[in-house]
C-alpha positions as CSV (number, residue, x, y, z in Angstrom):
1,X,21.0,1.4,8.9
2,X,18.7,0.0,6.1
3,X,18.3,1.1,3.1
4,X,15.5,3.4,2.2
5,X,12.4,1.5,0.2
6,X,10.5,3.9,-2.3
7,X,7.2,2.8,-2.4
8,X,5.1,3.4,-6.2
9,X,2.3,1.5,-5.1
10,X,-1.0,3.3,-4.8
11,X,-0.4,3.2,-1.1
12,X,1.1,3.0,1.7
13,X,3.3,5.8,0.8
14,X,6.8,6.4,1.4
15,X,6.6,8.5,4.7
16,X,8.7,11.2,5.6
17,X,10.6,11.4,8.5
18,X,8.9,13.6,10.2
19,X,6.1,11.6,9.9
20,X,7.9,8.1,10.7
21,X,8.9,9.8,14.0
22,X,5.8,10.3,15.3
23,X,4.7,7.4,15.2
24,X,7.2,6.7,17.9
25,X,5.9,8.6,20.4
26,X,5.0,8.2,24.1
27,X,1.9,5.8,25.0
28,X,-1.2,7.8,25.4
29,X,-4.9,6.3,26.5
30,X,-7.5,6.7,23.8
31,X,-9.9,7.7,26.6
32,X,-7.7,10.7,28.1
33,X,-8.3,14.4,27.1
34,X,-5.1,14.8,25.3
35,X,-6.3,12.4,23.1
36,X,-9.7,13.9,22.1
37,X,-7.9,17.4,21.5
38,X,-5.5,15.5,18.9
39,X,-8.7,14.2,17.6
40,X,-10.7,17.6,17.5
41,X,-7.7,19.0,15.7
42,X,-7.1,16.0,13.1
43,X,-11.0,16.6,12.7
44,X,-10.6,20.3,11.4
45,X,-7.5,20.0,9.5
46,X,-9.3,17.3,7.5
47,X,-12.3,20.0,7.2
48,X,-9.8,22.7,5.5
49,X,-8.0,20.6,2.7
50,X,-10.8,22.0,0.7
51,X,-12.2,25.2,1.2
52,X,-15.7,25.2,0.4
53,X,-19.1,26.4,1.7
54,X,-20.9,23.5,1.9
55,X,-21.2,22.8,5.8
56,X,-18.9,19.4,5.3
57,X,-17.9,17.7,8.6
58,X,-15.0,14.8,8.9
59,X,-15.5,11.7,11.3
60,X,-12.7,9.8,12.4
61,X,-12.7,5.9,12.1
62,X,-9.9,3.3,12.8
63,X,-9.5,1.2,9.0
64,X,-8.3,1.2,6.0
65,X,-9.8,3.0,3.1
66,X,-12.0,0.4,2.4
67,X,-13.6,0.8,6.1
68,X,-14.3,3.9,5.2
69,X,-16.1,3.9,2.3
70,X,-18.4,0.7,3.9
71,X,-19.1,2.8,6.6
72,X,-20.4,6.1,4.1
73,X,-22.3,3.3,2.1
74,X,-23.5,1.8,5.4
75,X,-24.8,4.9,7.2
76,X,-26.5,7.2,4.1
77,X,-27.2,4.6,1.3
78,X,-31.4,4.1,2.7
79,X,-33.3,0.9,2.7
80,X,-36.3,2.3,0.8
81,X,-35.4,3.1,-2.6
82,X,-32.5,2.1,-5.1
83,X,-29.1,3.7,-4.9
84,X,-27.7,4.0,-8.6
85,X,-23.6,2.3,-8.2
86,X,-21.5,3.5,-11.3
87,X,-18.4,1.0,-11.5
88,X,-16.0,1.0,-14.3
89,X,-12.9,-0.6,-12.1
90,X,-12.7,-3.2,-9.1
91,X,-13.5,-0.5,-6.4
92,X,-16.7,0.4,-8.1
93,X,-17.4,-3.2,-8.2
94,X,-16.3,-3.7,-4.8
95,X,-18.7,-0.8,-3.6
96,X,-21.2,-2.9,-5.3
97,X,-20.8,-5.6,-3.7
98,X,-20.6,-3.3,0.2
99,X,-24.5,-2.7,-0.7
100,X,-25.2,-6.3,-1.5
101,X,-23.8,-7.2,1.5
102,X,-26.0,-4.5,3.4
103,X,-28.9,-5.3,2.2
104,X,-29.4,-2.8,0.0
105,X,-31.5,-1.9,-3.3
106,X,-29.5,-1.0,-6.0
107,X,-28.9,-0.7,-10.0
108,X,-25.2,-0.6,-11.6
109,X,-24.4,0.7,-14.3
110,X,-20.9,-0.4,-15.6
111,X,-18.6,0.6,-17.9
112,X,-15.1,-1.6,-19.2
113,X,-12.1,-0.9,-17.0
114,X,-10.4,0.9,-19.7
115,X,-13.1,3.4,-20.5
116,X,-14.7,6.3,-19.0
117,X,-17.8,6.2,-16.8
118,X,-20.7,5.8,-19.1
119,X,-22.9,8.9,-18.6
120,X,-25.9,8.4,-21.2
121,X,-26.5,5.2,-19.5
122,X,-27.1,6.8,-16.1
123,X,-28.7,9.0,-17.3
124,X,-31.1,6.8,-18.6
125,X,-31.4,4.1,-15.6
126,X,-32.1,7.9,-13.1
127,X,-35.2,8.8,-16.1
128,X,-36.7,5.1,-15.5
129,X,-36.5,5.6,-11.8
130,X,-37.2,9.3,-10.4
131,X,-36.8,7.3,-6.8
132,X,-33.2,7.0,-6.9
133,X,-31.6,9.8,-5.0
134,X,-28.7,8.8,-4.5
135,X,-25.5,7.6,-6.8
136,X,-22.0,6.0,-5.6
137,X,-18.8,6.2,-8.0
138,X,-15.2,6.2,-7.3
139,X,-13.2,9.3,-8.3
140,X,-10.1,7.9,-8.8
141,X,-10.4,4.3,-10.3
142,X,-6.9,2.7,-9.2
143,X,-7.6,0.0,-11.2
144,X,-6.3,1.9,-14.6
145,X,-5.5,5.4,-13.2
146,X,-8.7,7.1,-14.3
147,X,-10.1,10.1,-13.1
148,X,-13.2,9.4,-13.5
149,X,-16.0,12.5,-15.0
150,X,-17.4,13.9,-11.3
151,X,-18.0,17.0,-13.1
152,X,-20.3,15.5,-15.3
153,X,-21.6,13.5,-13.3
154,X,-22.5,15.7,-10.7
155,X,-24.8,18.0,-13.5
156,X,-27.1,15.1,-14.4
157,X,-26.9,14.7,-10.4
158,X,-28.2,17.9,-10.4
159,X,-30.9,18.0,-12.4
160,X,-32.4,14.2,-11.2
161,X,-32.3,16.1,-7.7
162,X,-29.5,13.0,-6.5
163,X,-26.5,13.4,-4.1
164,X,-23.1,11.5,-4.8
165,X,-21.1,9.0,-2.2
166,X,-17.8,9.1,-3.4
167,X,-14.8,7.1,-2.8
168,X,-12.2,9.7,-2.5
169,X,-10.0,7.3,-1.0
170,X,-6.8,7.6,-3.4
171,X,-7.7,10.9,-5.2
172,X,-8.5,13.2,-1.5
173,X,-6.0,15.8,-1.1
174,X,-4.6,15.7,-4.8
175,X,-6.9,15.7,-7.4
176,X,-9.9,18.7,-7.8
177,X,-12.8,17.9,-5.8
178,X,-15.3,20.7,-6.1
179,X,-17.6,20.6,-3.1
180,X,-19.4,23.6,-3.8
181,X,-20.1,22.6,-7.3
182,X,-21.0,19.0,-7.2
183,X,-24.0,17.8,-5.0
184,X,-21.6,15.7,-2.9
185,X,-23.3,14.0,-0.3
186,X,-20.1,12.4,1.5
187,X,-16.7,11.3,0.5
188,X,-14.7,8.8,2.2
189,X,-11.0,9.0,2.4
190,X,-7.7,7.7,4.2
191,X,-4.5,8.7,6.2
192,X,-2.1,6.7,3.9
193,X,-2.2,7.8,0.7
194,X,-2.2,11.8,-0.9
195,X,-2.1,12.7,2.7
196,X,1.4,10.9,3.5
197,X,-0.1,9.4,6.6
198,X,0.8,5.8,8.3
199,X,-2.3,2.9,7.2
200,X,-4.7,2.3,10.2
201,X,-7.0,5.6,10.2
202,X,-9.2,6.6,7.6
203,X,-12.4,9.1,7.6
204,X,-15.6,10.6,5.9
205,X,-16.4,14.0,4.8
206,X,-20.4,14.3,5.4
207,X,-22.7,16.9,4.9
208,X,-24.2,17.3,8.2
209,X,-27.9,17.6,7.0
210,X,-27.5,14.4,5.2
211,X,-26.1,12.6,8.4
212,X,-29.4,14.1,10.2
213,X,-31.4,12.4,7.1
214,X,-30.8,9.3,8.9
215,X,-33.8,7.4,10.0
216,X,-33.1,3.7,9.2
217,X,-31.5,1.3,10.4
218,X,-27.6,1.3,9.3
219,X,-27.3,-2.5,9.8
220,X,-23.7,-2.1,11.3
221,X,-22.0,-1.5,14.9
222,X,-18.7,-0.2,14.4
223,X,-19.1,1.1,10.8
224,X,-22.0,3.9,12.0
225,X,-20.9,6.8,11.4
226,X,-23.5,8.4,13.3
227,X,-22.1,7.5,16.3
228,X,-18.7,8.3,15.6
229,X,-19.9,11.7,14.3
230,X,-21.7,12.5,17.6
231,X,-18.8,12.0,20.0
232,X,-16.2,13.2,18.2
233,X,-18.4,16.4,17.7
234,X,-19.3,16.4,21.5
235,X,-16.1,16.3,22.9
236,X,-13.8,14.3,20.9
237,X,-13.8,10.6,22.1
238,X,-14.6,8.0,20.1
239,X,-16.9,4.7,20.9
240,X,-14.0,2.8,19.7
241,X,-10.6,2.4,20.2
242,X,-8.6,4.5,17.8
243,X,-5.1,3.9,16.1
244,X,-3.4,6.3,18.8
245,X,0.6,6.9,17.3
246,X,-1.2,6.6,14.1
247,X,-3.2,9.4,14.6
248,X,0.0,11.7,16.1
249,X,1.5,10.6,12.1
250,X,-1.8,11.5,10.6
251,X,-1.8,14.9,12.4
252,X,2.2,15.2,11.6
253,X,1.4,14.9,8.0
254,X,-1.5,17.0,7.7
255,X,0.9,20.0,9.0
256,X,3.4,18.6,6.2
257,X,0.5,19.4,4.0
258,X,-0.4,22.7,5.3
259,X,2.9,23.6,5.1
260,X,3.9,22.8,1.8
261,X,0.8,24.6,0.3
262,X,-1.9,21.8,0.7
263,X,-4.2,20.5,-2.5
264,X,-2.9,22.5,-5.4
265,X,0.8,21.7,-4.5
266,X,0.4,18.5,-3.9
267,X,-1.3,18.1,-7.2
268,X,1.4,20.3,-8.7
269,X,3.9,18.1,-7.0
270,X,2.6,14.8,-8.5
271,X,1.5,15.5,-12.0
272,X,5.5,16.7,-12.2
273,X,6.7,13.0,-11.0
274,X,4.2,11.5,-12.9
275,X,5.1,13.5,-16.2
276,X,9.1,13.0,-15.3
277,X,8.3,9.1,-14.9
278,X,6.1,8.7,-17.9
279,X,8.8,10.5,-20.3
280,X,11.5,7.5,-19.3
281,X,9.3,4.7,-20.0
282,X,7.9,6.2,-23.3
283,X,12.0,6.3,-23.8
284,X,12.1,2.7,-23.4
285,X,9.2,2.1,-25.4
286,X,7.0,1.6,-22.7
287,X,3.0,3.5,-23.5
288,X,0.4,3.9,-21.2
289,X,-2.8,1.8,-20.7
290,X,-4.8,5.4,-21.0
291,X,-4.5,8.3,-22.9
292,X,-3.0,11.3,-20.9
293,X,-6.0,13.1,-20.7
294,X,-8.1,10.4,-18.9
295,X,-5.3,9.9,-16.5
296,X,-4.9,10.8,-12.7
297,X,-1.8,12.9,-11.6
298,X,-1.7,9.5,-8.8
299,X,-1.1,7.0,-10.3
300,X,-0.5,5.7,-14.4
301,X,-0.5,2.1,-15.5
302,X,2.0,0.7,-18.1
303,X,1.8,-1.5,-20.5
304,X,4.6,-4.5,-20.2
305,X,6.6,-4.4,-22.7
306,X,6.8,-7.4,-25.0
307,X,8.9,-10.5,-23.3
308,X,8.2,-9.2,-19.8
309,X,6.2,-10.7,-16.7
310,X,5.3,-8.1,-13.9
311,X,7.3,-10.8,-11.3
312,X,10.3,-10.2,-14.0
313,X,10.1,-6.4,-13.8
314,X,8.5,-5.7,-10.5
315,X,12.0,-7.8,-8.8
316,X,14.5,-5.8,-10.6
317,X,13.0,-3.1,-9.8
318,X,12.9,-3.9,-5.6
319,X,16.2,-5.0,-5.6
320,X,17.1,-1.6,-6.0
321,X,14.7,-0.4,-3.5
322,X,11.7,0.2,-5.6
323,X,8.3,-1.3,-5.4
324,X,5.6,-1.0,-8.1
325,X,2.0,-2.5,-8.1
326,X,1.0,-5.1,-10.2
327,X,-2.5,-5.0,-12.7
328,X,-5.8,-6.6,-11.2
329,X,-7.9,-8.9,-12.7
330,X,-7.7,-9.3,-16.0
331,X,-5.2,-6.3,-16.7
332,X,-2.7,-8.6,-14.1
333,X,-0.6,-10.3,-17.2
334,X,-0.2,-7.0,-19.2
335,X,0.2,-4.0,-17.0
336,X,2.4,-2.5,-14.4
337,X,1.5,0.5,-12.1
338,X,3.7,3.9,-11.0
339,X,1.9,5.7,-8.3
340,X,3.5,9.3,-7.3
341,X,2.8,9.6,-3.9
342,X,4.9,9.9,-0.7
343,X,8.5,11.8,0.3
344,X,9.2,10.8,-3.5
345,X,13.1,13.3,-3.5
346,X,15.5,14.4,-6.6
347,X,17.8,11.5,-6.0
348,X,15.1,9.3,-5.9
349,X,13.9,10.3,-8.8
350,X,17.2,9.9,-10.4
351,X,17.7,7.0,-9.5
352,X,14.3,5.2,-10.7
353,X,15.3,6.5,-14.1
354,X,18.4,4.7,-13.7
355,X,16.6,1.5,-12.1
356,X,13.9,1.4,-15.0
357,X,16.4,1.9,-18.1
358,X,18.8,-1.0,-16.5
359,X,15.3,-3.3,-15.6
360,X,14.1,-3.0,-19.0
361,X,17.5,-3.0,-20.7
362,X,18.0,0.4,-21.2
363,X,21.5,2.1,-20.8
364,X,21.4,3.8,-17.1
């Protein structure tokens, strides 16, 4: 039997078993009934990770998180008037650069990758131009671990009369997201990450009325998400072929979820792993690249500590079965990343405080 690898990378996730199992299920056909009512299902358990009144409605699309978020930029960014990106991380800038590629109109306002998203500046760039009704941020910027300000953001949302496209896609099913509260317009997410699913699905939570808003031309096939939303709504086909065993994991761990008392536990659940992992490196001497309060529950990035190369650390640390992330960019030479997803157990735990004090030369 192999050993058990604990993944700390901001997905994929360390599954659990009962999620690994089902992905070894019997064969179906995407086009058979069975298959639509596991979609139909998937499609209201996704609905019900937050409660809210706001008439939100999930479509299923085969992709990484990336897909998804193309295909809510895609299908509700429109072609006649500027959409307002705010970027202070490579997803930002990678949402950025979706529109480009689309054709689209837009103004960016960024911020450094170690600060906060800069909301006088927004404000500013929505008072020159009352047309842009629309804004695109990330929620949680992997890049450094920030939460980004939503909150604020959505009140000058709400008083330039905008909606927000969010990328939800490593922050959805942990972290707050208040969709009564903030004028969300959509928020595309994944299976593998705070949901504990298997890679190869990913979705979009839409506001119904703003998928009806629709009336130009998306400039995509597969990445429409009005046809997705208006046969999985029908009946529960897709127009493509989905990830079939990887939806029977996705459905496996959305029960897991359920079960174990959904959004706030799982919240609970990983600011505890995250406090637990950050008080052994501070023991080491190791500090954050943000201050605590900036910080996702998710994910934290490290600064290396003085004589260390992320290949140096990150191999000491997978030959005993864990895997950390490296930085991106520019942050690449100086930082290390912990996420705090997946079936992350006590002995696990114990033993990454071992693995970290021997790595970085610590007594275990």
């Amino acid at each position: 039997m192999s050993r058990r690898q604990i993944l700390l990378n901001p997905g994929p996730v360390t599954m659990t078993d009962r999620v690994r199992s089902a992905l070894a299920r019997e064969d179906w056909c995407h086009r058979e009934p069975e298959f639509a009512q596991l979609t139909k299902r998937i499609l209201e358990s996704l609905e019900a990770v937050y409660p809210s009144e706001a008439p939100m409605r999930a479509v299923l699309l085969t992709g990484s998180g990336t897909a998804a978020v193309e295909s809510m930029l895609a299908t509700l960014t429109p072609r006649e008037s500027r959409t307002l990106v705010a970027a202070n991380g490579v997803y930002g800038e990678r949402m950025a650069a979706m529109l480009r590629a689309h054709g689209r109109d837009i103004v960016v306002v960024s911020s450094p990758w170690e600060q906060g998203l800069d909301l006088p500046a927004i404000e500013a760039a929505l008072s020159e131009d009352w047309g842009i009704k629309t804004v695109v941020t990330v929620h949680h910027e992997t890049t450094t671990g920030r939460l980004n300000d939503v909150a604020g953001l959505a009140e000058i949302c709400r008083r330039r009369d905008c909606r927000i496209l969010l990328d939800g896609v490593s922050s959805f099913g942990a972290e707050v997201m208040d969709f009564d509260g903030w004028p969300i317009g959509a928020v595309a997410a994944t299976a593998n990450k705070c949901l504990h699913g298997s890679p190869g699905l990913s979705f979009v939570l839409v506001r119904e009325d703003v998928l009806e808003s629709v009336d130009w031309d998306v400039g995509s096939v597969y990445l429409d998400l009005r046809r997705y939303h208006e046969i999985q709504r029908r009946d529960g086909f897709s127009p493509f072929t989905q990830a079939v065993h990887v939806a029977f994991a996705l459905e496996e761990a959305l029960r897991e979820f359920q079960e174990g008392g959904g959004q706030p536990a799982r919240l609970a659940r990983y600011r505890t792993v995250a406090a637990r992992v950050q008080s052994t490196l501070e023991d080491l001497g190791v500090r954050t690249l943000l201050p605590d309060s900036d910080g996702s529950a998710v994910l934290r990035s490290y600064l290396l500590p003085e004589g260390f190369d992320y290949e140096e650390l990150h191999d000491r640390l997978k030959a005993q079965d864990f895997v950390i992330y490296a930085g991106q960019g520019r942050l690449r030479s100086g930082v290390f990343r912990v996420a705090h997803m997946g079936d992350l157990r006590e002995d696990d735990l114990e033993a990454l405080d071992a693995a970290f004090r021997e790595a970085l030369g610590g007594e275990p």
